[in-house]
N, C-alpha and C positions, 0 to 999 in steps of 0.2 A: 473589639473592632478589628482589631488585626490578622485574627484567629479569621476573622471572614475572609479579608482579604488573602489571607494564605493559601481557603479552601479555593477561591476561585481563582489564582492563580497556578494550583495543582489540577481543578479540573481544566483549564485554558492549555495545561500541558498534557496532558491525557488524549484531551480532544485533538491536537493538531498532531500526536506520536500516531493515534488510531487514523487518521486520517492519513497521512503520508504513507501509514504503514500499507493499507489498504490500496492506495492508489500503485503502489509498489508493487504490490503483490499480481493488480490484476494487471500489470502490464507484462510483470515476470510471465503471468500464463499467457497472455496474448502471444508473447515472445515465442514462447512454448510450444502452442498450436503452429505458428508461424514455421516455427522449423520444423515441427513433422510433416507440413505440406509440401517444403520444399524438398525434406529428403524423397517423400516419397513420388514426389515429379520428376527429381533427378532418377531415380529407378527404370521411371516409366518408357 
């Protein structure tokens, strides 16, 4: 019984690492794109 509860407490954490990790990531490119538009505005 407990060997369950251990699995589904390892995937409960897997799942919310991939997911924050994820949401992290695409903001980091949002970010990303966001500044090559401005440099290349400020050029313009």
């Amino acid at each position: 019984m407990q060997s369950i509860i251990l699995v589904l407490v390892v995937v409960i954490l897997v799942f919310i690492c991939t997911t924050s990790y994820m949401s992290y990531h695409r903001e980091s490119i949002r970010r990303a794109k966001e500044k090559k538009r401005n440099q290349f505005n400020d050029r313009v």
